[in-house]
Structures are given as C-alpha cells and as structure tokens.
mmCIF file of the N, C-alpha and C atoms, coordinates in Angstrom:
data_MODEL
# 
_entry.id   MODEL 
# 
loop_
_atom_site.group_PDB 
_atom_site.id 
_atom_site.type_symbol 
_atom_site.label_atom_id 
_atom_site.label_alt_id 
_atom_site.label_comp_id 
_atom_site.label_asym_id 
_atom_site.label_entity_id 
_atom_site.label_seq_id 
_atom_site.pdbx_PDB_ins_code 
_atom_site.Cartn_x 
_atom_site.Cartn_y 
_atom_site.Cartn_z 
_atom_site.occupancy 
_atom_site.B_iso_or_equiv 
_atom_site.pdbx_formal_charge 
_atom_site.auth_seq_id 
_atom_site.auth_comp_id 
_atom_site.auth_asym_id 
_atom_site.auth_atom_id 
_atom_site.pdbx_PDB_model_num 
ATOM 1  N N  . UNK A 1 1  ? 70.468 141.777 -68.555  1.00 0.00 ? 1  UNK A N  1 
ATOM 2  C CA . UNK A 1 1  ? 69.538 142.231 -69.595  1.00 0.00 ? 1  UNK A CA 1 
ATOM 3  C C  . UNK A 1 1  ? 70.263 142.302 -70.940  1.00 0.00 ? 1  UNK A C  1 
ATOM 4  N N  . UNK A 1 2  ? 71.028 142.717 -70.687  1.00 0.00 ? 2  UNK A N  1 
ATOM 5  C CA . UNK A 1 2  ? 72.315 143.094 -72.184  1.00 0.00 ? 2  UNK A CA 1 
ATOM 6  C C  . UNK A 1 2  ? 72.794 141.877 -72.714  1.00 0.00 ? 2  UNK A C  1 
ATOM 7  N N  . UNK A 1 3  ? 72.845 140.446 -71.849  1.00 0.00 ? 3  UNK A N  1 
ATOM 8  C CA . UNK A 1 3  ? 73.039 139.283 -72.096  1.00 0.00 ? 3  UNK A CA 1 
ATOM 9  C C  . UNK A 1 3  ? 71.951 138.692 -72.984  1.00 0.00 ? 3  UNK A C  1 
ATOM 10 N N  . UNK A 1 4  ? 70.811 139.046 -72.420  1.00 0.00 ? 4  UNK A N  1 
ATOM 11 C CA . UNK A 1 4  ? 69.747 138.192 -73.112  1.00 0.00 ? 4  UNK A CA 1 
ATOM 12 C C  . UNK A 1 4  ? 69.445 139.185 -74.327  1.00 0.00 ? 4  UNK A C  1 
ATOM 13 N N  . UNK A 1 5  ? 69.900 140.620 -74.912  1.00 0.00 ? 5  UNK A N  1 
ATOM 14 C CA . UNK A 1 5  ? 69.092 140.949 -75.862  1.00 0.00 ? 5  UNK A CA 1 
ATOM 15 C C  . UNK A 1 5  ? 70.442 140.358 -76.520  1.00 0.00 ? 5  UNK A C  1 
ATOM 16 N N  . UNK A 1 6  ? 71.733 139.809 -76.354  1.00 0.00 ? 6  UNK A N  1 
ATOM 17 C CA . UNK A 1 6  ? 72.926 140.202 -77.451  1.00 0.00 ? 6  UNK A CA 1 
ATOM 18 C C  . UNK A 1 6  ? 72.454 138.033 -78.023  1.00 0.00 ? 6  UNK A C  1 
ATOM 19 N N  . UNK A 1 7  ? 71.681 137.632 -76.899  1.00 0.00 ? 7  UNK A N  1 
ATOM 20 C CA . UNK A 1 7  ? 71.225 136.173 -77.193  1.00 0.00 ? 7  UNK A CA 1 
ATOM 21 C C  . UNK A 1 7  ? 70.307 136.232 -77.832  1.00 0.00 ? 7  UNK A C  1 
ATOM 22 N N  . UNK A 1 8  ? 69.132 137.047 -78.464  1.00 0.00 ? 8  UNK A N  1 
ATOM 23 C CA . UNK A 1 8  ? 68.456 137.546 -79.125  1.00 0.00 ? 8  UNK A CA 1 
ATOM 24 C C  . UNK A 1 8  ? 68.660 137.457 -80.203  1.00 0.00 ? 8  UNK A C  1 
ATOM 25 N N  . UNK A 1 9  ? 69.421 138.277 -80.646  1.00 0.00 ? 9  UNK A N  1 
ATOM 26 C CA . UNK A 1 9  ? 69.899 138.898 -81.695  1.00 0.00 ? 9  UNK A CA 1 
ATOM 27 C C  . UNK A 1 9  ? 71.115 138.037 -82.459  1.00 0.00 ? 9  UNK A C  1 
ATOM 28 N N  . UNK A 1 10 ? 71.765 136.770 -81.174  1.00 0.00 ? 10 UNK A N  1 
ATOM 29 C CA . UNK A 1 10 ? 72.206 136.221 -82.303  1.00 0.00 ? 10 UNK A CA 1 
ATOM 30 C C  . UNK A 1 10 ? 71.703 135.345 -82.791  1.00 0.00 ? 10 UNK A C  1 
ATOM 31 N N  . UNK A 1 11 ? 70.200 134.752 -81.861  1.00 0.00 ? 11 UNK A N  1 
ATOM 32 C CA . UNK A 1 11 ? 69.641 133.589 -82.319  1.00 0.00 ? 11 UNK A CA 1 
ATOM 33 C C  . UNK A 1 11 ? 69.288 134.423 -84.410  1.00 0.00 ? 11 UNK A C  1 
ATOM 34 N N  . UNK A 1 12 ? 68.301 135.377 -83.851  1.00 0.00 ? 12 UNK A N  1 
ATOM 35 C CA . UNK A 1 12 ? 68.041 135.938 -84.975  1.00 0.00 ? 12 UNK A CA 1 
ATOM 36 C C  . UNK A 1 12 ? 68.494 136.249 -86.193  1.00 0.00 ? 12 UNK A C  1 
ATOM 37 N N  . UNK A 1 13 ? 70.415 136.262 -85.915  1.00 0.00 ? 13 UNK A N  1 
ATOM 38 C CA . UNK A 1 13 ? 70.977 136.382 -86.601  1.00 0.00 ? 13 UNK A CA 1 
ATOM 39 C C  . UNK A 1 13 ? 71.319 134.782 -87.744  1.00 0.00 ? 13 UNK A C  1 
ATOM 40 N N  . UNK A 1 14 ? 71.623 134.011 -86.638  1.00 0.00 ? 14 UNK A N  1 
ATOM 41 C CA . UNK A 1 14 ? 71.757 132.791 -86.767  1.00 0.00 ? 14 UNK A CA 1 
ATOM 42 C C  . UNK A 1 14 ? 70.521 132.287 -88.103  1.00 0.00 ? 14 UNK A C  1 
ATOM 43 N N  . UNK A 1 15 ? 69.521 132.597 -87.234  1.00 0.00 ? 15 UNK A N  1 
ATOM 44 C CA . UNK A 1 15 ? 68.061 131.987 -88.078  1.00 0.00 ? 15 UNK A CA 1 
ATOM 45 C C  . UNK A 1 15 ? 68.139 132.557 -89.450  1.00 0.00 ? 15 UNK A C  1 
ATOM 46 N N  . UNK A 1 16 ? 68.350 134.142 -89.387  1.00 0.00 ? 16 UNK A N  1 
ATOM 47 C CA . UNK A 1 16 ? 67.914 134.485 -91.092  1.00 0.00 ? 16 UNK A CA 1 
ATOM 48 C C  . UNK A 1 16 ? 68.962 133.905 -92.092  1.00 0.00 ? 16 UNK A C  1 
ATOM 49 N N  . UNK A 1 17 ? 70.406 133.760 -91.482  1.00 0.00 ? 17 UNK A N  1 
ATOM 50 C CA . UNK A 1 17 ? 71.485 133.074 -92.102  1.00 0.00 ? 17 UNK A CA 1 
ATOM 51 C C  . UNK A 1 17 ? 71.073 131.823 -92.648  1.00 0.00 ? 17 UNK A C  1 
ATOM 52 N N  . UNK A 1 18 ? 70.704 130.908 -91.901  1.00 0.00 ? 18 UNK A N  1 
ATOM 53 C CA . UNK A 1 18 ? 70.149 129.991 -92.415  1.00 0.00 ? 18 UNK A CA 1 
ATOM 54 C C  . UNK A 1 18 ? 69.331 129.764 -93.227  1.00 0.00 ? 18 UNK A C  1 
ATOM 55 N N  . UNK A 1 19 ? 67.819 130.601 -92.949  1.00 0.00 ? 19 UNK A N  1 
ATOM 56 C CA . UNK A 1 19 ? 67.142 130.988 -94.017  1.00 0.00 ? 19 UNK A CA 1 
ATOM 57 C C  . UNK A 1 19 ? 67.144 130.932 -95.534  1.00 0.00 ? 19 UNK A C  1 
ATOM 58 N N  . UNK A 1 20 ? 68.630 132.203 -95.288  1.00 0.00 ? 20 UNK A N  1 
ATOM 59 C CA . UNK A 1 20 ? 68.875 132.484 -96.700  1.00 0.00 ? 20 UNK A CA 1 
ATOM 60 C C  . UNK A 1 20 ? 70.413 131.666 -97.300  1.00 0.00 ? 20 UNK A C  1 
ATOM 61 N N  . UNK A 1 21 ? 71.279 130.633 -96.254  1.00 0.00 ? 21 UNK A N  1 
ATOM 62 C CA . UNK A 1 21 ? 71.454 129.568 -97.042  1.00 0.00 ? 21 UNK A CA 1 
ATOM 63 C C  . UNK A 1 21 ? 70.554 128.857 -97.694  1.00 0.00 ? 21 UNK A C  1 
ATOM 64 N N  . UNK A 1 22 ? 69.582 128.118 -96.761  1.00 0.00 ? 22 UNK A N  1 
ATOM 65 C CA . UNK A 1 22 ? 68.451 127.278 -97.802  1.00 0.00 ? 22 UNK A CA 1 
ATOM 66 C C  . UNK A 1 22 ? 67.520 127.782 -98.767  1.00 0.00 ? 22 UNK A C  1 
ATOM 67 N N  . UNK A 1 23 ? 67.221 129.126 -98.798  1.00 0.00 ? 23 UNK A N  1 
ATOM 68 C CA . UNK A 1 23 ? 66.793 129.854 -99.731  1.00 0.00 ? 23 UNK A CA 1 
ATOM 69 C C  . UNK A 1 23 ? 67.955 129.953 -100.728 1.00 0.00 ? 23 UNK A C  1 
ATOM 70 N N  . UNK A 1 24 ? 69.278 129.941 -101.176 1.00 0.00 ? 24 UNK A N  1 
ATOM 71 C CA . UNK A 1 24 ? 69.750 130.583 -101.791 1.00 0.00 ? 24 UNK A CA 1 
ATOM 72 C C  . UNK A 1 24 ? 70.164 128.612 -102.098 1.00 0.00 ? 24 UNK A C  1 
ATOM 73 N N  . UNK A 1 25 ? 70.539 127.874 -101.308 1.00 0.00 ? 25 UNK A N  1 
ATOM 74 C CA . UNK A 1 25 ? 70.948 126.829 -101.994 1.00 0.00 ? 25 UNK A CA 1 
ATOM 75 C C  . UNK A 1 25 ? 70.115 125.728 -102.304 1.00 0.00 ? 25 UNK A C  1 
ATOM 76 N N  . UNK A 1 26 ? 69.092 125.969 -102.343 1.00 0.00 ? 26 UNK A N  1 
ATOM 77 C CA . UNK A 1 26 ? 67.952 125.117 -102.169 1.00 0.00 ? 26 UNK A CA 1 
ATOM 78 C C  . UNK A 1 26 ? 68.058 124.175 -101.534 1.00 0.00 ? 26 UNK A C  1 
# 
C-alpha cells in the first residue's frame, strides 16, 4: 500500500514539475 501511494505521489510530483517547466519555459 505504502508502495503505491509513494508511486502516486511521485507520478504527481513528476507531472506538476513538468507543468511548471513548460509553463515557465514556454
């Protein structure tokens, strides 16, 4: 269970990073 929330959270982490590279570098 602790596996899949810490896979969670890094997809999530992953995603907003990205996000706000292409937000920030157009």
């Amino acid at each position: 269970m602790a596996d899949l929330s810490t896979h969670k959270l890094s997809i999530a982490g992953r995603e907003f990073t990205s996000r706000l590279i292409l937000g920030t570098g157009g």
